[in-house]
C-alpha positions in Angstrom: -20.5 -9.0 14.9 -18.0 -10.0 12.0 -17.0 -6.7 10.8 -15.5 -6.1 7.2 -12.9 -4.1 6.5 -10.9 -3.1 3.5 -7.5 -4.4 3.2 -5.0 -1.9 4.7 -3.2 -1.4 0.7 -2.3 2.1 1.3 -2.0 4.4 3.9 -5.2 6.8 2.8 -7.5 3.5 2.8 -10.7 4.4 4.6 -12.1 1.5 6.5 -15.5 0.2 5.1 -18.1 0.8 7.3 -21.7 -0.6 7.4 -23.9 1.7 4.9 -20.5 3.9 3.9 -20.3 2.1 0.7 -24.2 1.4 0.3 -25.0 5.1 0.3 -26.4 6.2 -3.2 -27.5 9.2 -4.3 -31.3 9.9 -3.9 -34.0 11.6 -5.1 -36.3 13.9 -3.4 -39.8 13.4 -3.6 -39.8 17.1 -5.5 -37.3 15.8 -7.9 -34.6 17.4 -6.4 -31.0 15.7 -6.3 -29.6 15.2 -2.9 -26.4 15.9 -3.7 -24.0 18.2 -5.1 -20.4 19.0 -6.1 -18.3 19.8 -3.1 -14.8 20.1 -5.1 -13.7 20.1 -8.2 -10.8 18.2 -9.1 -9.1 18.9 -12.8 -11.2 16.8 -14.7 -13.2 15.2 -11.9 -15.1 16.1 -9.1 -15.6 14.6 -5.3 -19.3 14.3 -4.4 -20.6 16.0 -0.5 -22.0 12.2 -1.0 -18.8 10.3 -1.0 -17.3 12.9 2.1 -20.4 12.4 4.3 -20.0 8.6 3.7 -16.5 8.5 4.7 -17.1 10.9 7.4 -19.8 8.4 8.6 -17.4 5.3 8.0 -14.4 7.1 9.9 -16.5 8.6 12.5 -17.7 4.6 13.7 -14.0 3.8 13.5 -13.1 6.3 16.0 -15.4 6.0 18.2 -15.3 1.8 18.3 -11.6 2.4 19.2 -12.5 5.3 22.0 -10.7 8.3 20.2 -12.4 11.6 21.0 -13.6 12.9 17.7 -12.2 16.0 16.5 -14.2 19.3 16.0 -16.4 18.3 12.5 -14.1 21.2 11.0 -11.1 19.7 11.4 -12.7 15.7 10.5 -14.2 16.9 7.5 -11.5 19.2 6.5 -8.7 15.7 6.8 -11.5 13.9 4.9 -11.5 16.0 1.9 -8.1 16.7 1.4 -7.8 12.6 1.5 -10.6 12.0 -1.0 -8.8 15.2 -3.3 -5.7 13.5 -3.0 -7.3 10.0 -4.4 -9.1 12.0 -6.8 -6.0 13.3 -7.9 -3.8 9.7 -8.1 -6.7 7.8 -9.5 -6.6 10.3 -12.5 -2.9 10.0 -12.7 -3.2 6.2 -12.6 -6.0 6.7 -15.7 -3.8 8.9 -17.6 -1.0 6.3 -17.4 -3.1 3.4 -17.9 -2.4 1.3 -14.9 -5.3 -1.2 -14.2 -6.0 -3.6 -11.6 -7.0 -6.8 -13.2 -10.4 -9.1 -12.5 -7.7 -11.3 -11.4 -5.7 -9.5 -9.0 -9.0 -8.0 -7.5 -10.5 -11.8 -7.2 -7.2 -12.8 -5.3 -7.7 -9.6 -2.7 -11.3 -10.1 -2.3 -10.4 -13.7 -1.4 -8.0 -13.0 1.2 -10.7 -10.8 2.9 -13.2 -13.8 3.0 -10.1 -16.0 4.3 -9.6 -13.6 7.0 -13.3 -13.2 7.9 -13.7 -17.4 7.8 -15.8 -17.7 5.1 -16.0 -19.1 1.6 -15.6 -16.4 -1.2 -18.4 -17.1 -3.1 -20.2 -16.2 0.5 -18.7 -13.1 0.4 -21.3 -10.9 -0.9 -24.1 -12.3 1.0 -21.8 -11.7 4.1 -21.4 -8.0 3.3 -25.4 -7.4 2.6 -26.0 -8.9 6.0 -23.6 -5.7 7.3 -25.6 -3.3 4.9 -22.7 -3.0 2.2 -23.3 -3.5 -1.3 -20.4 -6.2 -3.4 -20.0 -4.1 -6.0 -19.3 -1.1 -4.4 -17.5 -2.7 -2.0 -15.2 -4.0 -5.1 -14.7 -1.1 -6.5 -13.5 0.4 -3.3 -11.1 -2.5 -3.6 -9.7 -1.7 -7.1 -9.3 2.1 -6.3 -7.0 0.5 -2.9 -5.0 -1.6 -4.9 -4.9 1.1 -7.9 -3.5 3.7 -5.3 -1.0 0.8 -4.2 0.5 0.3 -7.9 1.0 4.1 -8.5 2.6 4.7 -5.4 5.3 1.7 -6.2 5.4 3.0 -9.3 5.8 6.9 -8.9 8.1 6.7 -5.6 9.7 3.8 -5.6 11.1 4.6 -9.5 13.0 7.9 -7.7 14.4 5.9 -4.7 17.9 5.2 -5.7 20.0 2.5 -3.5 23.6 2.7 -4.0 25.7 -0.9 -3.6 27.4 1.2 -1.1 24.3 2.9 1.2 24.0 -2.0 1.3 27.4 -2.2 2.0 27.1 0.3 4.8 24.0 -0.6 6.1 25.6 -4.7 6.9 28.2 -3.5 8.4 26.2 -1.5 10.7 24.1 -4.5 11.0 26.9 -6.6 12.1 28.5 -4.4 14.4 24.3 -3.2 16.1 22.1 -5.8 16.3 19.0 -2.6 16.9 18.6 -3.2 13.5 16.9 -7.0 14.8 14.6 -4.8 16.7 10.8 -4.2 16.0 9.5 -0.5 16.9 5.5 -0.1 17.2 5.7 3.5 16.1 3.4 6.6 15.6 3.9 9.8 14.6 2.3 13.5 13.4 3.1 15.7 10.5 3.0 19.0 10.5 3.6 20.1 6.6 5.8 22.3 5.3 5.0 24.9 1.9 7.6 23.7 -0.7 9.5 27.2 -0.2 8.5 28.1 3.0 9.2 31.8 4.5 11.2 31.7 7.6 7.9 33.1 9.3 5.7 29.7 8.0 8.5 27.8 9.3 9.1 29.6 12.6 4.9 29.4 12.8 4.6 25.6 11.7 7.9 24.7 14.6 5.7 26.7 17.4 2.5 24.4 16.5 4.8 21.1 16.5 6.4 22.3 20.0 3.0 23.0 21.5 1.7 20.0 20.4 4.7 17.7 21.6 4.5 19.0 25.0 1.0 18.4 25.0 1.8 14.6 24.5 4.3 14.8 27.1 1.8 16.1 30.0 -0.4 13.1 28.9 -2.6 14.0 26.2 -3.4 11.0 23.8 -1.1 10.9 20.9 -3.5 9.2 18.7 -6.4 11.6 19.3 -3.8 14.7 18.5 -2.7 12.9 15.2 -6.0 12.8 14.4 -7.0 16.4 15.2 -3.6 17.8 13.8 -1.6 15.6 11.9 -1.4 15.8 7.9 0.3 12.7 7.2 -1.6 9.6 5.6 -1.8 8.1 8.7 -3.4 10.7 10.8 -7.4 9.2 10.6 -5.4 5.9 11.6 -4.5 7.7 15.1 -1.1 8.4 13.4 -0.3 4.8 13.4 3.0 3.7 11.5 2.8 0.1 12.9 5.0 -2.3 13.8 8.5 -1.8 11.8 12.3 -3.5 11.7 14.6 -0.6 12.8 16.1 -1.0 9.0 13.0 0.1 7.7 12.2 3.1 9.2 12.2 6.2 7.6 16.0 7.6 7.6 15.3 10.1 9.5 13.4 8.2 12.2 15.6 5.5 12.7 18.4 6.9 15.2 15.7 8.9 16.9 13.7 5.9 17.9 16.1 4.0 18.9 16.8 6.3 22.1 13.5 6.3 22.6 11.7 3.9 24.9 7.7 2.9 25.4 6.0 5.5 25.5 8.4 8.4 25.1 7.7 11.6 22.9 10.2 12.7 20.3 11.5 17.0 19.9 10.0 18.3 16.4 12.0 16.8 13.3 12.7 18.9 10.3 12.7 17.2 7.1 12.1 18.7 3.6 8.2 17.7 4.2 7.7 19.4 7.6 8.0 18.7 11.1 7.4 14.9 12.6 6.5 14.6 16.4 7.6 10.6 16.9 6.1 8.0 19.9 7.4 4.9 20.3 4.7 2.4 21.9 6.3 -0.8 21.7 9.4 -2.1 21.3 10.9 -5.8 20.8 13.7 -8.1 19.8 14.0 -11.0 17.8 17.7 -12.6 18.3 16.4 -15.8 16.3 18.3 -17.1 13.3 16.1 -16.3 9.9 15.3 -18.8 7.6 13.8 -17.8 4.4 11.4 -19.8 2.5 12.3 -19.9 -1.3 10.9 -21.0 -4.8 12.6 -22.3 -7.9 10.1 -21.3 -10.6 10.6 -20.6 -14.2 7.4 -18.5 -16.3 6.3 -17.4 -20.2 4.8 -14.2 -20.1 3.0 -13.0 -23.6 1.7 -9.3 -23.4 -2.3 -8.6 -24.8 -1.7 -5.6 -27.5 -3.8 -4.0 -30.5 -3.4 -7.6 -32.4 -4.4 -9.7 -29.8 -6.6 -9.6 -26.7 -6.8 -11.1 -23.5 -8.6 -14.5 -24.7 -6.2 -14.5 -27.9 -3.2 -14.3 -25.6 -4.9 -16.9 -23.0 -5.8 -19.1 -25.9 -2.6 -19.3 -27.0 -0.6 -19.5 -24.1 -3.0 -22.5 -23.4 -1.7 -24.3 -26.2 1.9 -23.7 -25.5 1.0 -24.8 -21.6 -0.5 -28.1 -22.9 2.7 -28.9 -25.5 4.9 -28.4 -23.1 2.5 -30.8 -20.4 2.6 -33.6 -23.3 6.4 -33.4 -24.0 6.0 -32.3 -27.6 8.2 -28.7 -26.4 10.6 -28.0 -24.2 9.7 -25.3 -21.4 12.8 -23.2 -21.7 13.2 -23.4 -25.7 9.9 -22.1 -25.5 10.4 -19.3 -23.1 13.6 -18.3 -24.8 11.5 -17.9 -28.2 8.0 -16.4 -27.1 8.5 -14.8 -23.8 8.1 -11.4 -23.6 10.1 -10.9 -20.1 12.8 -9.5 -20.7 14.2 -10.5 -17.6 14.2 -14.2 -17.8 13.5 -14.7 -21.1 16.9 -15.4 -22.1 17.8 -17.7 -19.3 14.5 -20.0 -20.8 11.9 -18.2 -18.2 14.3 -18.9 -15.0 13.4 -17.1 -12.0 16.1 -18.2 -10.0 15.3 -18.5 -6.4 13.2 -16.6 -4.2 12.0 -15.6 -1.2 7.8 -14.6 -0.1 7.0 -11.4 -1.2 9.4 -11.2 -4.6 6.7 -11.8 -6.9 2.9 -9.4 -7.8 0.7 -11.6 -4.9 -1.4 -12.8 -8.1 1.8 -14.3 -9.1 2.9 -15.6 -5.8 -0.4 -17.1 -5.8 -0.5 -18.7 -8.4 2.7 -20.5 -8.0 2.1 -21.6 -4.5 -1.0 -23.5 -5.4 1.3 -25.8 -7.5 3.4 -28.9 -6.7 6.8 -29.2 -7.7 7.4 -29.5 -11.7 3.2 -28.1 -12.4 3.1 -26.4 -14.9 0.1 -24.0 -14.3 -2.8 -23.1 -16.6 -2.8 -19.5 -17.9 -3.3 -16.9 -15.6 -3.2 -12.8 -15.7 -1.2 -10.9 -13.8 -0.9 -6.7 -14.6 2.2 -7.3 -16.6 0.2 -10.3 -18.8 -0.7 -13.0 -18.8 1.7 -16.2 -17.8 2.5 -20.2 -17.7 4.5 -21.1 -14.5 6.0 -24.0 -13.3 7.5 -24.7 -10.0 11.0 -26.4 -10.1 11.8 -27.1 -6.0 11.1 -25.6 -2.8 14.1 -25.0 -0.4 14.6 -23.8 3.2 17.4 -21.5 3.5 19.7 -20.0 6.0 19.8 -16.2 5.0 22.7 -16.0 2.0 24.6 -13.6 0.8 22.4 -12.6 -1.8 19.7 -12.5 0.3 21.2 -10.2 2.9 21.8 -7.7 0.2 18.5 -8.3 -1.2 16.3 -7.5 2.2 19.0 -4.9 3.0 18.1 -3.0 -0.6 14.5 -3.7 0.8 14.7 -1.9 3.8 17.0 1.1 2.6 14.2 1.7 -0.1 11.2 1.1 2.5 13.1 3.8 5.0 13.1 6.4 2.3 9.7 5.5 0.9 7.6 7.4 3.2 8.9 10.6 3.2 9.0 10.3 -0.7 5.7 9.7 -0.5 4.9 12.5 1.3 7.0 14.5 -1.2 5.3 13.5 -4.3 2.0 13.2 -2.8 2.6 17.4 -2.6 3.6 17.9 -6.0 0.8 16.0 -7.2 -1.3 18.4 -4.9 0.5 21.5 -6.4 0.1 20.6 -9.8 -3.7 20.4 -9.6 -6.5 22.3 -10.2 -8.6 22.5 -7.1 -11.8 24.2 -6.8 -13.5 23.8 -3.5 -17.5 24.7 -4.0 -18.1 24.7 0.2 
């Protein structure tokens, strides 16, 4: 049976499972509301609803992957701090006023139906037929990609790479080819108080000892992430994934790399807590890269208080068509209306790129044209745009592009234990009010 599942945006995704997202709140036949309030979160609240449905969702997951379920306790306890902790982002991302466009959403949505082998517009007939309703299914979505724009915008604003952490980082990669190495890793957190007393840290090091050496003797790793870990990734079995040596967390990197398949790691201290590290798989890839890249150039004209989306899209339609006629010149016009301050200057020029440089709306956009399209108006969160491909290349990795996947990976090693760190202060800072 074609199962459905949420695209893995963040790391506290919950997968989708048949009836979790179709569950609504009922009535009795008394009149009496089954439901209630289980915590109250600042301004919001999180519904015993929404926990038992993701309890329900996560529970099938388990079990279809043969993990042992933890004690209810301990499932529901990991489930609620999750749904908290989205409780608390989503409000952040409200305050802020980042949004996930109809757009955006649309181009997600249609990668799940390409994944699944079906048509997008059969899409929501596919999901009934599993018991899950589109539009709550959708709205799961936009919360996903919602939690994915904070993060990059919260964590990966404090990640500062210095020209000489790249410097450093290809010479190492010249002189230790581990870096060309892929690690399937997994690991368990054991959190730390933000000023913890040496007797919380002497207590929490015990636990993480106990539990490595219960690993060791043969215990499986993913069931104890799951009963014990407080990372994201614990309801995932504590599953990091597969990952370049480069962009491992700093302080996982060396450790892994004297690891081998299937070996156990001593506690780690880092300012977050202790880490317990497996490596399941390891492999290398020796082969030359060759990076795909674009030539585009783009207008970009931001909706405001004057003039709204289908003013914006209106007029960037004209513009498009001009310049499609011959009556303006594409640059001359970027260089006077576009409001990207990036490339505005340089008439809209892009430059070359590689896969992945662009918002995926964006990338998406510009990979449906030929070479020299100019596209029609389309929304991305920054605005809304008219793009036009200028060549297609194949290239041998550069200079440029070195540095430019080397910043990458620095910024991706210290991303997750920012993460973690900011995912705490957001915790701190908020009013929680569980109602049991």
């Amino acid at each position: 049976m074609r199962r459905f599942l949420a695209i893995p945006l963040v790391a506290l995704s919950l997968s989708a499972a048949p009836g979790a997202l179709a569950q609504t709140r009922e009535i009795g036949g008394k009149g009496e509301l089954l439901d209630r309030i289980a915590v109250v979160v600042n301004d919001g609240v999180v519904l015993q609803s929404q926990i038992d449905a993701q309890i329900a969702a996560v529970t099938e997951r388990l079990r279809g992957q043969g993990t042992a379920l933890p004690p209810p306790s301990v499932l529901r306890q990991q489930i609620t701090e999750r749904m908290v902790l989205q409780e608390i982002e989503l409000q952040r991302a409200q305050k802020i006023g980042l949004r996930v466009s109809d757009e955006a959403l649309n181009g997600a949505l249609k990668d799940v139906a390409t994944q699944n082998h079906i048509d997008f517009a059969a899409l929501p007939d596919a999901l009934a037929h599993e018991g899950i309703v589109y539009a709550d299914y959708r709205e799961q979505m936009r919360r996903e990609m919602t939690l994915q724009l904070l993060r990059q915008r919260d964590v990966y604003q404090r990640i500062y790479v210095s020209p000489r952490e790249i410097d450093q980082f290809l010479a190492k990669a010249a002189a230790d080819k581990s870096g060309d190495a892929s690690y399937n890793v997994s690991h368990i957190l054991l959190s730390l108080p933000e000023a913890a007393s040496p007797g919380q840290l002497e207590q929490v090091e015990k636990r993480a000892e106990e539990i490595r050496e219960r690993a060791e003797k043969g215990e499986d790793f993913g069931q104890l992430a799951v009963s014990y870990s407080q990372a994201q990734s614990a309801l995932e079995r504590g599953l990091i994934g597969w990952r370049k040596g480069n962009e491992l967390p700093t302080f996982m990197a060396d450790v892994v790399a004297r690891l081998k398949p299937g070996d156990v790691s001593t506690p780690i201290r880092t300012p977050s807590g202790f880490h317990i590290i497996r490596l399941n798989e390891v492999k290398r890839d020796d082969q030359p890269l060759l990076v795909e890249q674009l030539h585009a150039r783009h207008i970009l004209v931001k909706p405001n208080e004057l003039q709204d989306d289908e003013t914006v899209r209106g007029r960037l339609q004209v513009i498009r068509d001009r310049i499609a006629n011959g009556s303006d010149d594409f640059g001359a016009i970027a260089k006077a209306v576009s409001e990207d301050p990036g490339s505005a200057a340089e008439g809209g020029d892009l430059g070359w790129s590689g896969t992945g440089t662009f918002v995926p709306e964006f990338e998406a956009a510009l990979n449906k044209l030929a070479d020299n399209e100019i596209s029609q108006p389309f929304r991305t969160q920054y605005g809304w745009h008219v793009a036009q491909t200028l060549g297609r290349r194949t290239q041998d990795m550069s200079t440029d592009e070195r540095r430019r996947r080397a910043f990458e990976q620095i910024r991706a090693s210290k991303s997750d234990e920012e993460t973690e760190l900011w995912l705490r202060r957001l915790r701190d800072d908020a009013f929680v009010d569980y109602r049991g």
